[in-house]
N, C-alpha and C positions, 0 to 999 in steps of 0.2 A: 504494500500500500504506500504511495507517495502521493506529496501534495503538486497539484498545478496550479497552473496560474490563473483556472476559474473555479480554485477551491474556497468553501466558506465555512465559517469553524463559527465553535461557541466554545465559553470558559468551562471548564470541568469543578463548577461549584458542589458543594455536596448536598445543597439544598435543590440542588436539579436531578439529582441522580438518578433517581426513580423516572424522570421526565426522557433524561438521556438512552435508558437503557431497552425502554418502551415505545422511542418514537418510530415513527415509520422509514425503512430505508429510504437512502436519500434526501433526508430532510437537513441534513449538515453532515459536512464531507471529511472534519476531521474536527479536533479538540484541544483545549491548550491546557497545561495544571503548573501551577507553582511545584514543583520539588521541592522545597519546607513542609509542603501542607500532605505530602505522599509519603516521604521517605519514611522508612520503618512502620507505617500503619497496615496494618492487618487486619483480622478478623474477618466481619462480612462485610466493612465498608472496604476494604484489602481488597475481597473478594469482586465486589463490584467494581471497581476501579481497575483492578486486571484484566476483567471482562471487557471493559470498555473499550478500554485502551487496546485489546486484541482483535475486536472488530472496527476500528478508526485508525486515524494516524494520529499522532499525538506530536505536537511540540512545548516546549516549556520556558514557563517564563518568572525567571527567578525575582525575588521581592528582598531578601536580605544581603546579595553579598556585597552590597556596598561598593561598586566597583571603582567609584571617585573619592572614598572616604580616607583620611588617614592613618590609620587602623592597620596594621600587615594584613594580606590580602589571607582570607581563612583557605589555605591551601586543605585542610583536611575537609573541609564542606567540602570543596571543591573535589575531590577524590570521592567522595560520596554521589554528589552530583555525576561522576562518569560515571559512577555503576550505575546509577540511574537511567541515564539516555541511554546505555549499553541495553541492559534489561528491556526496557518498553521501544526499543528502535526509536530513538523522539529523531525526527527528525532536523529539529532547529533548536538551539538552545539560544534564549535572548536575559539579557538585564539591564537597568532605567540608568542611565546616563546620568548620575546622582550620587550621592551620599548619604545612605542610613544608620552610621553607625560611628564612634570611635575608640578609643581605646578603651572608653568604660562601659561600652556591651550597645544596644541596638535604641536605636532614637524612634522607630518606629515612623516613620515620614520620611519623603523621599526628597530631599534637601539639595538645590542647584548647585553645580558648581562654579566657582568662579569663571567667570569667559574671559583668561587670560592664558598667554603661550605654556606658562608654568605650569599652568592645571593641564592642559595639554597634551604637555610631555610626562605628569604624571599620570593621570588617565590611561593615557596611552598605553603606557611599559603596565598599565596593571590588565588591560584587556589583552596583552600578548602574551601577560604568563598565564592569565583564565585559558587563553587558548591552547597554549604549549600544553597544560596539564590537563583539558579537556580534549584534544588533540584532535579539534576542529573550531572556525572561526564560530563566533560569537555574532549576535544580534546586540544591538545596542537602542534604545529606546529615547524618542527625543520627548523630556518630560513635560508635564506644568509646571508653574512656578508664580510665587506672587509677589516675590522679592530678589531685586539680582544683588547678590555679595556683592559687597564695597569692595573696591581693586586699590593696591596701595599706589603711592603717587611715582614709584620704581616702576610700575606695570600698564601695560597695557590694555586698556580695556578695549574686547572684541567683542565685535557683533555676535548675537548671539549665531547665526547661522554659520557665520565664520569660525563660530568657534567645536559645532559640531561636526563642519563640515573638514574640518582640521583632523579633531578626532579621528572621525572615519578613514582619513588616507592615511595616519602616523600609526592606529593601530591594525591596520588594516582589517578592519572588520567592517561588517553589515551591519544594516540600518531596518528596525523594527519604526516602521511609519506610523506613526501615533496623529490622523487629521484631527482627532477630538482636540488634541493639545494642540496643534497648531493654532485649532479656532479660540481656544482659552487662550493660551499667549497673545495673541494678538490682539483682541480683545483689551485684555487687564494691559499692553503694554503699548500699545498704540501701533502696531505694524499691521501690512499687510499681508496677510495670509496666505496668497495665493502666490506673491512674491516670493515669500519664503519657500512656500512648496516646491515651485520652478527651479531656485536655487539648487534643489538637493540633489545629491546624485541616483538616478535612478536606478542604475546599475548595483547598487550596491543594497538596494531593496528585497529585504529575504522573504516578509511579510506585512500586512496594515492590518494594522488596530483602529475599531470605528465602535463610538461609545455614546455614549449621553452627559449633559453635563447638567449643572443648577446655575438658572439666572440670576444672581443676587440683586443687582442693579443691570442700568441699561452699558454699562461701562462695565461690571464688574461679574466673571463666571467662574464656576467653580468645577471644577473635574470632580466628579460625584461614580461617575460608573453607575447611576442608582437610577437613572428615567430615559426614555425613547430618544432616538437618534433624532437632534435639531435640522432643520433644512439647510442650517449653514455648513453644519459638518455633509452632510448628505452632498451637497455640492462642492465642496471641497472634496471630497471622496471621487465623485465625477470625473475630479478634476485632476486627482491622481492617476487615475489609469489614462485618461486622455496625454498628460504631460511624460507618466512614467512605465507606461504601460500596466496592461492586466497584473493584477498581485492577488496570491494566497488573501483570505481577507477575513476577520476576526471581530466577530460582537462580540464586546464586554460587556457583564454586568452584573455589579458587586453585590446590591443588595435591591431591595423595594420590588422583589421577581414580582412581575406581572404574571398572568396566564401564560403556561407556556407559549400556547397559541401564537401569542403578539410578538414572544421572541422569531419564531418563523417567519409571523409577517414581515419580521426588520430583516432577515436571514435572504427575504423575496427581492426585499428590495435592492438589499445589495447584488441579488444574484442581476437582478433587471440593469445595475450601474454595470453591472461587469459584461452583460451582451450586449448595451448601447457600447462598447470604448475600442478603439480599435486593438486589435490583436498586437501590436506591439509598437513603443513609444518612437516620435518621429525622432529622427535625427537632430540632434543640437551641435551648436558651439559652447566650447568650454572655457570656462574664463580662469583666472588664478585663483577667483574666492571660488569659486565649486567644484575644482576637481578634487 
């Protein structure tokens, strides 16, 4: 089982499982599970879960290892982590472009990092030994945020797109497209969102993430994972396969489960973005900020 590029997944909550295990073939093409929330769990939620995962394809998308944090990088998760993907065949292993933790144990939030060359070249050197000791490239997740770290007046502050887009060619790894977080970024920080998306390297797109958020204000959203896909994400999402072609594609949703029902309708709609977009991204020019 492998994923294409008109595959469409749902998160492997446990509060869906019964939904998961019972729905009708073809109604989602594969499945994504944190590895915290799996590793060492047995019994019959064990049991279901193995079920699962033996008739889907599975990818995983880690929430703890802190891959921008200060912290030495947990090389033994990380060895856990390979028997993991080894075990279930996951096909992609991804984590949030962030920092959750330091050296007094896990902050629990996914904490931006500075968009300077330093953070960079640390980032970097820490998603090439994720890779070296999972012994395949990595997905990397471009987050929310509602506050960008102060830069010292030694450093350079980069744009934030410049600053992922650095990431991805110094670490050489893949890019986990997050449109929900684009349309929250931009939003809370005043850019254009569509701009930004253009920017990205498309090439370097393993999978998208397409979620729901909360409108606090009219200036002001919240990455919630908790209610239906907004029309702005919906057309940004569009507007990824039109710019970067067809991608594997991924409803999140963390909590407030509606009917399962309604999760397929959103399951519909993206299947409908992915047969309107053409089969593969036109050709561009590359400039020095997006290679």
């Amino acid at each position: 089982m492998a994923l294409t590029e008109t595959s469409v997944g749902l998160g492997l909550r446990r509060s869906l499982l019964e939904a998961l295990l019972t729905a009708a073939p073809g109604t989602f093409d594969f499945l994504e599970a944190a590895p915290e929330n799996w590793i060492g769990v047995g019994g019959a939620l064990g049991e279901r879960f193995a079920e699962l995962v033996a008739r889907h394809p599975l990818v995983c998308h880690g929430l703890s290892l802190s891959v921008g944090g200060p912290a030495p990088l947990d090389e033994t998760f990380l060895r856990k982590v390979r028997r993991f993907l080894d075990t279930h065949a996951a096909a992609i292993y991804s984590e949030h472009l962030s920092a959750c933790g330091d050296s007094h144990g896990q902050l629990y939030d996914l904490l931006p990092l500075p968009f300077t060359e330093e953070a960079v070249a640390h980032v970097a050197a820490r998603i090439r030994r994720t890779q070296d000791i999972l012994g395949q490239r990595i997905a990397v997740e471009n987050i929310s945020y509602y506050a960008a770290l102060p830069v010292a007046d030694t450093q350079r502050a980069m744009p934030e797109i410049e600053f992922v887009n650095a990431v991805l060619a110094e670490a050489d790894c893949q890019l986990l497209l997050d449109v929900n977080n684009i349309v929250v970024n931009a939003t809370n920080h005043r850019y254009d969102a569509h701009e930004f998306l253009r920017a990205l390297p498309g090439e370097r797109v393993a999978y998208i993430h397409v979620a729901g958020h909360y409108d606090e204000a009219e200036d002001l959203k919240v990455d919630t994972h908790g209610a239906g896909v907004s029309d702005p994400v919906w057309a940004l999402l569009a507007e990824a396969y039109r710019v970067h072609g067809r991608k594997p594609t991924l409803l999140e949703r963390d909590f407030n489960f509606p009917p399962f029902a309604e999760l397929v309708d959103e399951l519909d709609t993206v299947r409908r973005h992915l047969a309107q977009a053409p089969a593969a991204a036109p050709p561009r020019a590359l400039s020095a900020r997006t290679a």
